[in-house]
C-alpha positions as CSV (number, residue, x, y, z in Angstrom):
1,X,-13.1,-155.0,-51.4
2,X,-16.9,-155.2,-50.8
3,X,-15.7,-156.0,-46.9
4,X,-13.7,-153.5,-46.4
5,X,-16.3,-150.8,-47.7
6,X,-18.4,-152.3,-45.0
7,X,-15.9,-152.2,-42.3
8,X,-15.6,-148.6,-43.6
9,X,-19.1,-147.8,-43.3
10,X,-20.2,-149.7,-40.1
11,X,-19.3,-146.9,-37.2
12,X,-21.4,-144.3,-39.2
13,X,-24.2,-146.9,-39.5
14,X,-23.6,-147.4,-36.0
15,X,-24.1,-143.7,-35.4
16,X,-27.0,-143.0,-37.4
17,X,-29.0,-145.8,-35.0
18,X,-27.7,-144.3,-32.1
19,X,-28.9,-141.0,-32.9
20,X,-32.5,-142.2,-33.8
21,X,-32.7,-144.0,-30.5
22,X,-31.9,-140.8,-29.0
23,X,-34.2,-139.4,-30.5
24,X,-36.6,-141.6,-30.3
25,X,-36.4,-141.5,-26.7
26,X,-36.6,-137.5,-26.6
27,X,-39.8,-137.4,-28.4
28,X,-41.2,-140.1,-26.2
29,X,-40.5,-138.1,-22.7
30,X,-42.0,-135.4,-24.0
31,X,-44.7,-136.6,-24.5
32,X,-44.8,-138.0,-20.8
33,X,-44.2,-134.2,-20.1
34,X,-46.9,-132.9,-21.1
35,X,-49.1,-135.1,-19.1
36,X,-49.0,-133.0,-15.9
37,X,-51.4,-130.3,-17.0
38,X,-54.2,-133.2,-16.8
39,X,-53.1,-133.8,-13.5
40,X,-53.6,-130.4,-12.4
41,X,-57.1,-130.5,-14.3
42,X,-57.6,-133.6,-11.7
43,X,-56.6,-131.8,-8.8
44,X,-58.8,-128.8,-9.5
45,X,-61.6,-130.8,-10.0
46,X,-60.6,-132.7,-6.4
47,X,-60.4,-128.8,-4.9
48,X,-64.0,-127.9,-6.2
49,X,-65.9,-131.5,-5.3
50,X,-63.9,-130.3,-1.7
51,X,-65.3,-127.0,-1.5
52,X,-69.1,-127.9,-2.4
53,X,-68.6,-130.7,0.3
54,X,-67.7,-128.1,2.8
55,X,-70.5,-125.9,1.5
56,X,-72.9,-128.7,2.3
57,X,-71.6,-129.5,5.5
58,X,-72.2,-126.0,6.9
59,X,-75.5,-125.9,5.6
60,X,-76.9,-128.8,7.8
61,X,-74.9,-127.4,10.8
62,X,-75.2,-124.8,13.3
63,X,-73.3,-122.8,16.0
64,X,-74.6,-122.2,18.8
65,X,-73.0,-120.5,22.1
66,X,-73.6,-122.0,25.3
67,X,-72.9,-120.0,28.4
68,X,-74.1,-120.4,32.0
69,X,-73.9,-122.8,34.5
70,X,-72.4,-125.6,32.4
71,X,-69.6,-127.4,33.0
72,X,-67.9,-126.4,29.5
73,X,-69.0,-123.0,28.3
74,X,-68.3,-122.7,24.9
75,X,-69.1,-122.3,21.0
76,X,-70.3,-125.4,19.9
77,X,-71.1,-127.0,16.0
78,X,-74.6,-129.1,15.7
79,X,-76.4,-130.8,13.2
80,X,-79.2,-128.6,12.0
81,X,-82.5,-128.2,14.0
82,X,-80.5,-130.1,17.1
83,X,-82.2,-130.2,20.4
84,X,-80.9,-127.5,23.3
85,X,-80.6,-131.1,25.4
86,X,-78.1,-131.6,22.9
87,X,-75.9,-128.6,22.9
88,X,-76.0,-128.4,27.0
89,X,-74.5,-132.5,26.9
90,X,-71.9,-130.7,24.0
91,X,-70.9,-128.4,27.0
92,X,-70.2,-130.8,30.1
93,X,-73.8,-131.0,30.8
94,X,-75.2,-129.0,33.7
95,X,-73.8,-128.0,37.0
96,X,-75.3,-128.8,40.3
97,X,-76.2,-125.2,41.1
98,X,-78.2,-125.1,37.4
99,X,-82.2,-125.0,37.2
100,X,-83.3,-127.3,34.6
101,X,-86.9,-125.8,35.1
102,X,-86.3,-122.7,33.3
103,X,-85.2,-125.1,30.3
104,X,-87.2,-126.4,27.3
105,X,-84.6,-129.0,26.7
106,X,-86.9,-130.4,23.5
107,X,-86.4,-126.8,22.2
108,X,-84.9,-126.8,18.5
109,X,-82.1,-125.0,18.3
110,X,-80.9,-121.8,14.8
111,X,-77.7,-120.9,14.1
112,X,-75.7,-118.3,16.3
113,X,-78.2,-119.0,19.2
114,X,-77.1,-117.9,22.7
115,X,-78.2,-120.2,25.4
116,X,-77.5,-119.3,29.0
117,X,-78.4,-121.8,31.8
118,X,-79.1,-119.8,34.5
119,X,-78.3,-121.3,38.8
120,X,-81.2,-121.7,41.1
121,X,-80.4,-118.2,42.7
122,X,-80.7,-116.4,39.0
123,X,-84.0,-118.4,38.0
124,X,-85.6,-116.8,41.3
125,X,-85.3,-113.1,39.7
126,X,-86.7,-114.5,36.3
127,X,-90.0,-113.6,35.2
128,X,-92.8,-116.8,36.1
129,X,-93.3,-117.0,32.4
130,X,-89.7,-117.4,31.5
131,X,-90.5,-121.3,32.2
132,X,-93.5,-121.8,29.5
133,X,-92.5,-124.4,27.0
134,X,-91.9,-123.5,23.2
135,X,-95.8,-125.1,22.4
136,X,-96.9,-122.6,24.9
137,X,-94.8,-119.6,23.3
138,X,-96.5,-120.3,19.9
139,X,-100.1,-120.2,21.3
140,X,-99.4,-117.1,23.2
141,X,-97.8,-115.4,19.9
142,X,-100.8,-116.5,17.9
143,X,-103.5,-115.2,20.3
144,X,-102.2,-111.7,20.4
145,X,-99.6,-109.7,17.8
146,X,-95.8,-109.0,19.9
147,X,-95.2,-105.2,18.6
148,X,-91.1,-105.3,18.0
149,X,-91.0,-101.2,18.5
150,X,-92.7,-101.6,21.8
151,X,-91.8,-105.2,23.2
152,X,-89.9,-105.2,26.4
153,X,-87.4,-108.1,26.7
154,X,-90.2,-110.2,28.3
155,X,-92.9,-109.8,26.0
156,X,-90.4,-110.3,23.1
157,X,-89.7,-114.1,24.7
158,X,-93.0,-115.3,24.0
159,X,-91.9,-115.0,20.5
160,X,-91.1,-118.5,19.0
161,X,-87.7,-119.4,18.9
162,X,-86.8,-116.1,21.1
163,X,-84.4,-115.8,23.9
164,X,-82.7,-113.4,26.4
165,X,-80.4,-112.8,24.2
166,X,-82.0,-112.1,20.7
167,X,-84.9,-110.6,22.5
168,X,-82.2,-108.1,24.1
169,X,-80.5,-107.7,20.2
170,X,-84.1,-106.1,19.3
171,X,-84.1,-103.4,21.5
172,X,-80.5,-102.7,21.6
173,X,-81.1,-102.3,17.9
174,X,-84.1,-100.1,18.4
175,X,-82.1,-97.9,20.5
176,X,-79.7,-97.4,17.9
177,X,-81.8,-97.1,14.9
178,X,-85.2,-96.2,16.1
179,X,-88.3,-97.5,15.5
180,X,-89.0,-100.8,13.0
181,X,-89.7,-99.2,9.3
182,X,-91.3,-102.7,8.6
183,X,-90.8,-106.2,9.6
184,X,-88.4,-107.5,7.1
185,X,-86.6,-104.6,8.4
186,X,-85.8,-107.2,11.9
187,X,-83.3,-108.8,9.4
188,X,-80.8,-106.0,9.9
189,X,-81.0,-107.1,13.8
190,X,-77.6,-109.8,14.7
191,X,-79.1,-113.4,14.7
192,X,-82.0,-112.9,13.0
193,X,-82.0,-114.2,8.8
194,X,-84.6,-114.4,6.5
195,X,-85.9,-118.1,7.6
196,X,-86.3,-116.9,11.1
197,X,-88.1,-113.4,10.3
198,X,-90.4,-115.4,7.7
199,X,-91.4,-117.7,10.7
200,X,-92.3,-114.6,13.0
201,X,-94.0,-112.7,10.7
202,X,-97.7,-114.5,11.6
203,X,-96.5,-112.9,15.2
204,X,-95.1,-109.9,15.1
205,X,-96.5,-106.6,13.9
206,X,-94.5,-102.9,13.8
């Protein structure tokens, strides 16, 4: 008697173990599916730790635009406070019709800087003091005050750091707006940031 009650019994005991291991096994995949939002946690943290990187990156480089008798013209990206030797080898180097006289190669370079190499025939036409060094720029600005509402394009290269093509963004900008309110007003001018106007300030007057 007692075996056949078993016999009786065994497919529903067999059943009621089959339906624990199922779920058993439900409860423990869901539990593995919930795991994904720390995976996304993960991977914004990865996207943030990517962006500050970049962040950095752009902060100790420059672009510069190099134009001229060069052998590759171009924008070109530069660790910060590079050398203009540097950013004319970035471009080819120079051409055989270039005048490396009218160069300060040692000259340190800011961000969106123009630099135009100019041929033997242009450097004829250029001013004889287009050729003074960046030491000899910073005496002459510290002897005697360059006015930025009355500069012309030569007077405004003595300025440290100044070229063609930022001493041409000053009076085109004059033109437009007028006269300088103040100095901190040059910041409005293309090129020109706060570091840069804070360094001219000992040079310039309005």
């Amino acid at each position: 008697m007692n075996v056949e009650k078993i016999k009786k019994w065994l497919p529903i005991g067999a059943l009621i173990i089959c339906f624990i291991v199922v779920i058993t096994f439900l409860l423990i995949s869901g539990k593995k599916e919930e795991e994904p939002p720390w995976e996304v946690a993960t991977t914004e943290e990865s996207l943030v730790e990517t962006t500050e990187s970049t962040k950095e990156v752009e902060e100790t480089t420059i672009m510069v635009d190099v134009k001229g008798a060069v052998k590759k013209p171009g924008v070109y990206e530069l660790k910060k406070e590079a050398r203009l030797k540097e950013a004319i080898l970035l471009a080819g180097g120079m051409k055989e019709e270039a005048e490396e006289k009218q160069l300060n190669l040692a000259k340190k370079l800011e961000d969106q800087e123009m630099i135009y190499v100019p041929t033997k025939e242009e450097a004829e036409s250029m001013p004889d003091d287009f050729t003074q060094t960046q030491s000899d720029n910073e005496t002459s600005s510290s002897d005697t005050l360059i006015n930025i509402n009355t500069a012309d394009l030569t007077q405004l290269q003595q300025l440290s750091g100044i070229g063609p093509s930022k001493a041409q963004a000053i009076i085109d900008y004059r033109e437009e707006n007028g006269a300088f309110k103040n100095v901190d007003e040059l910041q409005e001018v293309s090129g020109f940031g706060q570091k840069t106007v804070e360094k001219l300030k000992e040079s310039i007057t309005i």
